[in-house]
Biopython code that builds the backbone (N, CA, C, O; Angstrom):
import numpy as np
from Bio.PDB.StructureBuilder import StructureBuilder

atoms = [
    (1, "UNK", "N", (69.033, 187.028, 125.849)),
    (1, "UNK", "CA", (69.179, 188.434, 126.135)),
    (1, "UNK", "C", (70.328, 188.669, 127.119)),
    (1, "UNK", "O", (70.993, 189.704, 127.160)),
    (2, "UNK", "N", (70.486, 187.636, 127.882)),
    (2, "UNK", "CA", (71.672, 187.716, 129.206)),
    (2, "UNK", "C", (73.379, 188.232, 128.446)),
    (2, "UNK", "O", (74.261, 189.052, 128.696)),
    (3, "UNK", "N", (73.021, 186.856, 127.130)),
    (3, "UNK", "CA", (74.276, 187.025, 126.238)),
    (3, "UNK", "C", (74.848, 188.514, 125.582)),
    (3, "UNK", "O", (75.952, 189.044, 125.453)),
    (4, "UNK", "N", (73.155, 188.928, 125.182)),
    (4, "UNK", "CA", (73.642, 190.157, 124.823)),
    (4, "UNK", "C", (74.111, 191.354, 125.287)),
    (4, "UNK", "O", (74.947, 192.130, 124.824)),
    (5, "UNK", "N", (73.221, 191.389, 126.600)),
    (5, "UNK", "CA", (73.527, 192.619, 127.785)),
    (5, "UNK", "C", (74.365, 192.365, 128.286)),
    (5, "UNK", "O", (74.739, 193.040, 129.245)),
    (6, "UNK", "N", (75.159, 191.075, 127.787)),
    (6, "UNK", "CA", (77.272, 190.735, 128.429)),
    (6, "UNK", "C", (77.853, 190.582, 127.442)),
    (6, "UNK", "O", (78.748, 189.738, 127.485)),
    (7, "UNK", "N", (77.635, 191.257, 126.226)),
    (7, "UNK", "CA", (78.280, 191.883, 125.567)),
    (7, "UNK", "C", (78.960, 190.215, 124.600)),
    (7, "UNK", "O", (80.105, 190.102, 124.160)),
    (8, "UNK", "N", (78.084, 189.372, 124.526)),
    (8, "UNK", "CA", (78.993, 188.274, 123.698)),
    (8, "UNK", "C", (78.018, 187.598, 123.116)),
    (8, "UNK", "O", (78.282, 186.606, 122.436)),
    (9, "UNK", "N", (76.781, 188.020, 123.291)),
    (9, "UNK", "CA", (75.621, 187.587, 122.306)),
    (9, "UNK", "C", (75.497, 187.611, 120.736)),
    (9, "UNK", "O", (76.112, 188.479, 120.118)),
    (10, "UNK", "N", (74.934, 186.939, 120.250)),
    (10, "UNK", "CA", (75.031, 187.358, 118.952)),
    (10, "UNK", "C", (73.556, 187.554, 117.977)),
    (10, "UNK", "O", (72.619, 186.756, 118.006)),
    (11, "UNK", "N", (73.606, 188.710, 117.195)),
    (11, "UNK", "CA", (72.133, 189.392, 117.113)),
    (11, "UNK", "C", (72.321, 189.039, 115.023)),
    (11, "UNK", "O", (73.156, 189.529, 114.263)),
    (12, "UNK", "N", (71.683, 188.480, 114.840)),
    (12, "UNK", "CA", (71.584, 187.913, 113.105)),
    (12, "UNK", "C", (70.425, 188.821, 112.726)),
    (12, "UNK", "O", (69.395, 188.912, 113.394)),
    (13, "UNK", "N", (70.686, 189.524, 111.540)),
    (13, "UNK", "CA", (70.056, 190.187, 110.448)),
    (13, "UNK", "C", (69.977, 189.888, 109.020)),
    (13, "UNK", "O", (70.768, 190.302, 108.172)),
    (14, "UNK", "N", (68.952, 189.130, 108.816)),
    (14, "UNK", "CA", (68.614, 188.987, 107.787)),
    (14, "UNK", "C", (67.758, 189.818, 106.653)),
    (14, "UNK", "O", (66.623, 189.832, 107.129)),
    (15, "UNK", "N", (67.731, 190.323, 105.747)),
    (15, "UNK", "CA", (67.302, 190.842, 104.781)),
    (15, "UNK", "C", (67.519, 190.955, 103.647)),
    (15, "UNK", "O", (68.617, 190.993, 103.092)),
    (16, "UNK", "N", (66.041, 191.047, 103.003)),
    (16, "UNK", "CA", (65.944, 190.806, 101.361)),
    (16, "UNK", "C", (65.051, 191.977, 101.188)),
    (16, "UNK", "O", (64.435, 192.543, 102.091)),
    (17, "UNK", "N", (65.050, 192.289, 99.870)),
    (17, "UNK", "CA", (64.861, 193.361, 98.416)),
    (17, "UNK", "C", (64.196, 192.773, 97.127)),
    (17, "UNK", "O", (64.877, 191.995, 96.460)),
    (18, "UNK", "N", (62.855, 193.093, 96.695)),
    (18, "UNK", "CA", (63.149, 193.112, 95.450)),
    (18, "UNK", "C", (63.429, 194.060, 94.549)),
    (18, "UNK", "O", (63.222, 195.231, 94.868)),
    (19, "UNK", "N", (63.901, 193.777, 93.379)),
    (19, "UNK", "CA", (64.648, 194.547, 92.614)),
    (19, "UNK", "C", (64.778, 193.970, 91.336)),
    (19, "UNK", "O", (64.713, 192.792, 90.984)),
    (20, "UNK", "N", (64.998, 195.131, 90.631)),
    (20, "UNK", "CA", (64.825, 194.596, 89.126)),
    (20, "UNK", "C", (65.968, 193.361, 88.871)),
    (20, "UNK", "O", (66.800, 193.045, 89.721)),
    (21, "UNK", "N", (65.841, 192.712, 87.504)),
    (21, "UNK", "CA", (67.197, 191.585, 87.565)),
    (21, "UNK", "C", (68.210, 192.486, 87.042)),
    (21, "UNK", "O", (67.983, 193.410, 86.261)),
    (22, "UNK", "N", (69.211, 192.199, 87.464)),
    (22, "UNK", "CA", (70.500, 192.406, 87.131)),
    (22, "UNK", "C", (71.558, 192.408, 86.261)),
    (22, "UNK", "O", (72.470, 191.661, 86.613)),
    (23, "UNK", "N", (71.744, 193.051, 85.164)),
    (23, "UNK", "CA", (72.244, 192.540, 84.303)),
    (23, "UNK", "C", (73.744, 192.108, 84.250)),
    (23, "UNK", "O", (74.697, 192.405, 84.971)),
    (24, "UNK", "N", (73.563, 190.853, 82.529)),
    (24, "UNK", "CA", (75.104, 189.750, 82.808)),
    (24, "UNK", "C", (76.306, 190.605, 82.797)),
    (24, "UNK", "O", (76.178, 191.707, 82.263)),
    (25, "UNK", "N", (77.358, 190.313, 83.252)),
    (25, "UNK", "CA", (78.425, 190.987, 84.020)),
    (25, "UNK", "C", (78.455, 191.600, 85.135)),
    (25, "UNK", "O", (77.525, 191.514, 85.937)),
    (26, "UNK", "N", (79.601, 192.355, 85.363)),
    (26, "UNK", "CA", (80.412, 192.251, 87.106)),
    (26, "UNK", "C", (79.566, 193.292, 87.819)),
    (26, "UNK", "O", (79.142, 194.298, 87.250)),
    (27, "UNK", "N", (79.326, 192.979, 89.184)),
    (27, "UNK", "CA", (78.570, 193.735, 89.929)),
    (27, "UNK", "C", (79.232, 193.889, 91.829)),
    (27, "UNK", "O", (79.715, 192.944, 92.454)),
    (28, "UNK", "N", (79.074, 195.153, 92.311)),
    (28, "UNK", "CA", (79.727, 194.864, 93.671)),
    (28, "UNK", "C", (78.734, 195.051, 94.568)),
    (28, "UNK", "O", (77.842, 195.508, 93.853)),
    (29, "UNK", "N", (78.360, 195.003, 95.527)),
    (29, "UNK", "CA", (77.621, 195.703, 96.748)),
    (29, "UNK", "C", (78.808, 195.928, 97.851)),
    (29, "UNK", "O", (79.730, 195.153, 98.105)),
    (30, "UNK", "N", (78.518, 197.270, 98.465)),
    (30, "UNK", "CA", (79.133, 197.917, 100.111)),
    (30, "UNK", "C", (78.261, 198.162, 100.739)),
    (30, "UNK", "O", (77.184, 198.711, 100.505)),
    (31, "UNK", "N", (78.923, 197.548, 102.009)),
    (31, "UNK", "CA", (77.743, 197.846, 103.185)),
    (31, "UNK", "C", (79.164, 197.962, 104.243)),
    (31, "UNK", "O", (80.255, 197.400, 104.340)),
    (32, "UNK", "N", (78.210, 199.331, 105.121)),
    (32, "UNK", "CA", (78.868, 199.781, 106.108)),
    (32, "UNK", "C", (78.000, 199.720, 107.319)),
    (32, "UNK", "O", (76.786, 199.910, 107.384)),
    (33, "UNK", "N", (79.020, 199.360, 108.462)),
    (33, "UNK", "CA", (77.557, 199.179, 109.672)),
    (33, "UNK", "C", (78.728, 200.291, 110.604)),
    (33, "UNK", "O", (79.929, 200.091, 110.784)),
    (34, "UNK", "N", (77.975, 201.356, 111.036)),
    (34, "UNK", "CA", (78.730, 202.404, 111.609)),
    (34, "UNK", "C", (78.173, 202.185, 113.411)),
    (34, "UNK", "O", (78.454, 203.048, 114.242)),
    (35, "UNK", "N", (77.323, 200.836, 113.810)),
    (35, "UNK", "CA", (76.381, 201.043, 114.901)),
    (35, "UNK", "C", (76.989, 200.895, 115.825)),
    (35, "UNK", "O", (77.222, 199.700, 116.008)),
    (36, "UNK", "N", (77.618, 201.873, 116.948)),
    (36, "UNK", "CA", (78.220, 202.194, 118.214)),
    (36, "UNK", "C", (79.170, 201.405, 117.796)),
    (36, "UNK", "O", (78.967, 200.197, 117.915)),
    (37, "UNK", "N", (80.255, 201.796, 117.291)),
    (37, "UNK", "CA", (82.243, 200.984, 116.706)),
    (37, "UNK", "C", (82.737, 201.200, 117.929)),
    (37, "UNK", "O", (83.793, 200.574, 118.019)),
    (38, "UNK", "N", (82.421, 201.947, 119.205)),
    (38, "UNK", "CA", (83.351, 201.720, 120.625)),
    (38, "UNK", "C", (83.260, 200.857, 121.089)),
    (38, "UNK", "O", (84.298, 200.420, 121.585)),
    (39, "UNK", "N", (81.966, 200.014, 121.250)),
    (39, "UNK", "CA", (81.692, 198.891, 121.840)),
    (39, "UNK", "C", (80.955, 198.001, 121.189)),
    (39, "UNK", "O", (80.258, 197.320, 121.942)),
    (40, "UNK", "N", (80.833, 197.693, 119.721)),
    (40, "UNK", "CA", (80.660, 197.158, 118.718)),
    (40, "UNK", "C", (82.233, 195.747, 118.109)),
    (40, "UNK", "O", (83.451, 195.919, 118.079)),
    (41, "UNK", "N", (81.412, 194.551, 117.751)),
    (41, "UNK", "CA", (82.828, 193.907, 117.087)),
    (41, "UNK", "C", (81.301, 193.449, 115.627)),
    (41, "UNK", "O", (80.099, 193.261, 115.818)),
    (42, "UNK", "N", (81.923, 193.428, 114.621)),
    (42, "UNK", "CA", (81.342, 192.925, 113.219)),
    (42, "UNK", "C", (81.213, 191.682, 112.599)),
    (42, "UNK", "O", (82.022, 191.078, 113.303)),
    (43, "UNK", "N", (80.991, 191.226, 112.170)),
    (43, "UNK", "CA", (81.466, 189.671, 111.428)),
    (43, "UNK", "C", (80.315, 190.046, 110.656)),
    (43, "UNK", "O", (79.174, 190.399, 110.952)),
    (44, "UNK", "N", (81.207, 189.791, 109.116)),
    (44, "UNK", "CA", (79.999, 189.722, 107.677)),
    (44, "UNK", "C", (80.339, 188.557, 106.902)),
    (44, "UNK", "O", (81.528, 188.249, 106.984)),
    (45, "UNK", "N", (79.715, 187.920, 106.267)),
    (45, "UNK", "CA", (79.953, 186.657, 105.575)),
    (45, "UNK", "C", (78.812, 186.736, 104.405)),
    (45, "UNK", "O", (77.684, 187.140, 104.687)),
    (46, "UNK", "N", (79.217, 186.261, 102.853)),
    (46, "UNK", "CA", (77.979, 186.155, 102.076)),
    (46, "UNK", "C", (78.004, 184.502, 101.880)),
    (46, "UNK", "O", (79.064, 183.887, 101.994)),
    (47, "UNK", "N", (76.601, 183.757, 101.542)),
    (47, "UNK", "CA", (76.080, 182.574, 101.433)),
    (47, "UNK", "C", (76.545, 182.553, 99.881)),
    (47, "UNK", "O", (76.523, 183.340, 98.935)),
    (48, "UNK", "N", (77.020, 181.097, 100.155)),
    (48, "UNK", "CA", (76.666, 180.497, 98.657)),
    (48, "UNK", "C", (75.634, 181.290, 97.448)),
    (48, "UNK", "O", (74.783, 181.830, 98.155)),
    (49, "UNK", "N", (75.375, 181.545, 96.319)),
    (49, "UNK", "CA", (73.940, 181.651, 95.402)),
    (49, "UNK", "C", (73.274, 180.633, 95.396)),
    (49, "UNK", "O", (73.747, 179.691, 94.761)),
    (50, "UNK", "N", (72.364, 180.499, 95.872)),
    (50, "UNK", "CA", (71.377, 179.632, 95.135)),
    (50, "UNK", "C", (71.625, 179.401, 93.817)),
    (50, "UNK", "O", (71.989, 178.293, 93.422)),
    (51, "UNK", "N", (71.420, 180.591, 92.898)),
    (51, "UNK", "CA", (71.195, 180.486, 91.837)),
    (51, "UNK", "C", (73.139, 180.581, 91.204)),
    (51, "UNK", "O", (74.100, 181.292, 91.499)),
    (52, "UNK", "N", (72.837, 179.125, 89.985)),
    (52, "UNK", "CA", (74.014, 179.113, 89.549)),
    (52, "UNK", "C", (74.639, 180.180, 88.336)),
    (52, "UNK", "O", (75.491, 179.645, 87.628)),
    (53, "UNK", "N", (74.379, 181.359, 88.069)),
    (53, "UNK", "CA", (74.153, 182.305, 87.298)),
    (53, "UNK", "C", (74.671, 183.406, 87.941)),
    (53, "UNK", "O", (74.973, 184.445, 87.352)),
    (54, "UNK", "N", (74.815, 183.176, 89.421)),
    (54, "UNK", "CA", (75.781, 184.236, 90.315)),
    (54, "UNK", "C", (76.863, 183.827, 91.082)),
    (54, "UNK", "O", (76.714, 183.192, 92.126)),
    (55, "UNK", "N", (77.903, 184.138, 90.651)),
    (55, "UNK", "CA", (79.196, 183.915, 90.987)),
    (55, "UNK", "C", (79.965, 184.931, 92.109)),
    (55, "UNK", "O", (80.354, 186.017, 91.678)),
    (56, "UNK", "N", (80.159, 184.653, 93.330)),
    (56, "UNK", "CA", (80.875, 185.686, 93.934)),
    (56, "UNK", "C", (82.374, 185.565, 93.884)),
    (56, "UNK", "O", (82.996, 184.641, 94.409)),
    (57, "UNK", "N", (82.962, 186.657, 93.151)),
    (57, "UNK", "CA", (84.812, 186.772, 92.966)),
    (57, "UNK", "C", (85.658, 187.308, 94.156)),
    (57, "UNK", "O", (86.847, 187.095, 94.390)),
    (58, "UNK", "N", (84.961, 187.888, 94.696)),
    (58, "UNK", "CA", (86.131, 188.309, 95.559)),
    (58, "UNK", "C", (85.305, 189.388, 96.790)),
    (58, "UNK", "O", (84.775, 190.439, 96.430)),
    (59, "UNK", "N", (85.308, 188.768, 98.759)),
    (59, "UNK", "CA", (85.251, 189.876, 99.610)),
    (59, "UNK", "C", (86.041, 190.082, 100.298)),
    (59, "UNK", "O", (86.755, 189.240, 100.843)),
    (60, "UNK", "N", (86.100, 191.604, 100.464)),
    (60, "UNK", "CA", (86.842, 192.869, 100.913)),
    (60, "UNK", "C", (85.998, 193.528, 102.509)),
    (60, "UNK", "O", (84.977, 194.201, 102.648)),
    (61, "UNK", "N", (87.178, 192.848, 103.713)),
    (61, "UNK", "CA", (86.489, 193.822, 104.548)),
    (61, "UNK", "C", (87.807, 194.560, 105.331)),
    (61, "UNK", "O", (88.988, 194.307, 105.095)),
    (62, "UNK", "N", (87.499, 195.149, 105.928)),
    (62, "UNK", "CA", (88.406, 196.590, 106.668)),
    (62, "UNK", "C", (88.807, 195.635, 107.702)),
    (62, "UNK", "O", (88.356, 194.492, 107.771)),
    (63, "UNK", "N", (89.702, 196.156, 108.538)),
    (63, "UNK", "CA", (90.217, 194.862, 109.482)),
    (63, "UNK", "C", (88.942, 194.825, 111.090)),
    (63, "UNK", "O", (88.808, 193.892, 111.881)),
    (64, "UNK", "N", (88.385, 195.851, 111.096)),
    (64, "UNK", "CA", (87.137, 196.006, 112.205)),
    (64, "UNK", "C", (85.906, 195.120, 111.296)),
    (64, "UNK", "O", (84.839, 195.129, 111.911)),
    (65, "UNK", "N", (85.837, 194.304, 109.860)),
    (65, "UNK", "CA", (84.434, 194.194, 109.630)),
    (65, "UNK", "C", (83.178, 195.481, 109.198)),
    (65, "UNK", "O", (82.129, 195.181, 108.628)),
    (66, "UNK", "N", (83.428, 196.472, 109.474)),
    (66, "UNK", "CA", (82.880, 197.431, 109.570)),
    (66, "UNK", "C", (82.099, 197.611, 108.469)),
    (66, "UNK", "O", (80.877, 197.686, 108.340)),
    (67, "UNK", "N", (83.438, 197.697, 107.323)),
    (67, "UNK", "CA", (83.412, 198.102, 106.047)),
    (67, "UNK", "C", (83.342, 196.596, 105.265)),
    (67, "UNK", "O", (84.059, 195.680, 105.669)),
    (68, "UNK", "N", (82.387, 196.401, 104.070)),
    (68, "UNK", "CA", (82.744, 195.146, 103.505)),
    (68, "UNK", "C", (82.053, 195.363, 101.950)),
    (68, "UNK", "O", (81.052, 195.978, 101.583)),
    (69, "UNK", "N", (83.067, 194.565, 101.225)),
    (69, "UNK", "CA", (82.675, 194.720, 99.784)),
    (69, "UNK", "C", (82.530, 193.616, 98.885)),
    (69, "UNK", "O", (83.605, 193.065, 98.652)),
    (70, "UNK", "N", (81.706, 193.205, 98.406)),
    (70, "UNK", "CA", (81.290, 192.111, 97.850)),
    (70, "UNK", "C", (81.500, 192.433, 96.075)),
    (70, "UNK", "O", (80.853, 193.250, 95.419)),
    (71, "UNK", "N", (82.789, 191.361, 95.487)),
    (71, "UNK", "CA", (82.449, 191.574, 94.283)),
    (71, "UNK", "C", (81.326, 190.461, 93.344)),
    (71, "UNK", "O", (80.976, 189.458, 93.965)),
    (72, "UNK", "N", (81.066, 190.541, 92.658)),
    (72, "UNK", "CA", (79.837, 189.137, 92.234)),
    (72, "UNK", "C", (79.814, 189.608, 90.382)),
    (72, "UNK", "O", (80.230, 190.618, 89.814)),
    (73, "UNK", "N", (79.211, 188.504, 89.916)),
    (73, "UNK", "CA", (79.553, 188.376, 88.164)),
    (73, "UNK", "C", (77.810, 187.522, 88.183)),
    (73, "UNK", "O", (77.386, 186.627, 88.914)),
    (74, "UNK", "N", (77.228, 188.193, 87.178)),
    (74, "UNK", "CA", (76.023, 187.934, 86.978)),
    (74, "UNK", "C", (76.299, 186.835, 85.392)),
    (74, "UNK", "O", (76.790, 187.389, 84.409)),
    (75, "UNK", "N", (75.991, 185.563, 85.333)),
    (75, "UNK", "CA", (76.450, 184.543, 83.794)),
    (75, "UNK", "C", (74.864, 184.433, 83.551)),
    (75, "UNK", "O", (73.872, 184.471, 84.280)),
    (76, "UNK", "N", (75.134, 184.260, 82.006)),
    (76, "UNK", "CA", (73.904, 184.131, 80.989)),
    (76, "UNK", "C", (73.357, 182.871, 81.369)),
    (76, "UNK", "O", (74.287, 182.064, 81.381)),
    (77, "UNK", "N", (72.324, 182.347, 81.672)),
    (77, "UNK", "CA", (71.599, 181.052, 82.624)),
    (77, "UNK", "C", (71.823, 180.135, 81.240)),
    (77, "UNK", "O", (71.359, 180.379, 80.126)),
    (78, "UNK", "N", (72.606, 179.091, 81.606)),
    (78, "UNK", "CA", (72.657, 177.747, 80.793)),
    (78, "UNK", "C", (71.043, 177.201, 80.505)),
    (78, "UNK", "O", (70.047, 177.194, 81.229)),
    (79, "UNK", "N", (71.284, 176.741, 79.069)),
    (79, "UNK", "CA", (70.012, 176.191, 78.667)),
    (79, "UNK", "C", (70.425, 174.521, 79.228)),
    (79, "UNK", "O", (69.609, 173.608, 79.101)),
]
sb = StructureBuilder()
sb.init_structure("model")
sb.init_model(0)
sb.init_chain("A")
sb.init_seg("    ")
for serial, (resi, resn, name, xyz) in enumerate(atoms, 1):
    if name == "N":
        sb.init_residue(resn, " ", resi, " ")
    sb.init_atom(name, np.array(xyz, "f"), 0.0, 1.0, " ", f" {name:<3s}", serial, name[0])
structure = sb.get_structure()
């Protein structure tokens, strides 16, 4: 908590959804974190898939982190 109330801590958010599956072909998600940007810094990163059936092509963030865009490609699961 010391780290955080000096401003160099670092606070991890994790979260999951379920949701219907997704169908095969290209898919993006945006996420914007607007939470106090005066005294706010960002860092977004996506994990590997688990699953080999999701491919991530290409992320897009604003030069603050702020803004970030995930492109991803959903493939027909190998028999």
């Amino acid at each position: 908590m010391l780290e955080v109330k000096g401003g160099v801590g670092v606070i991890r958010i994790k979260a999951a959804a379920t949701i219907a599956p997704l169908a095969v072909g290209k898919h993006a998600l945006t996420f914007t974190n607007a939470h106090l940007p005066a005294i706010s810094v960002y860092l977004v990163n996506a994990l590997l898939p688990k699953d080999p059936a999701v491919k991530i092509n290409h992320q897009a963030r604003d030069d603050l982190q702020k803004d970030y865009r995930l492109k991803f490609s959903i493939y027909s699961p190998t028999p």
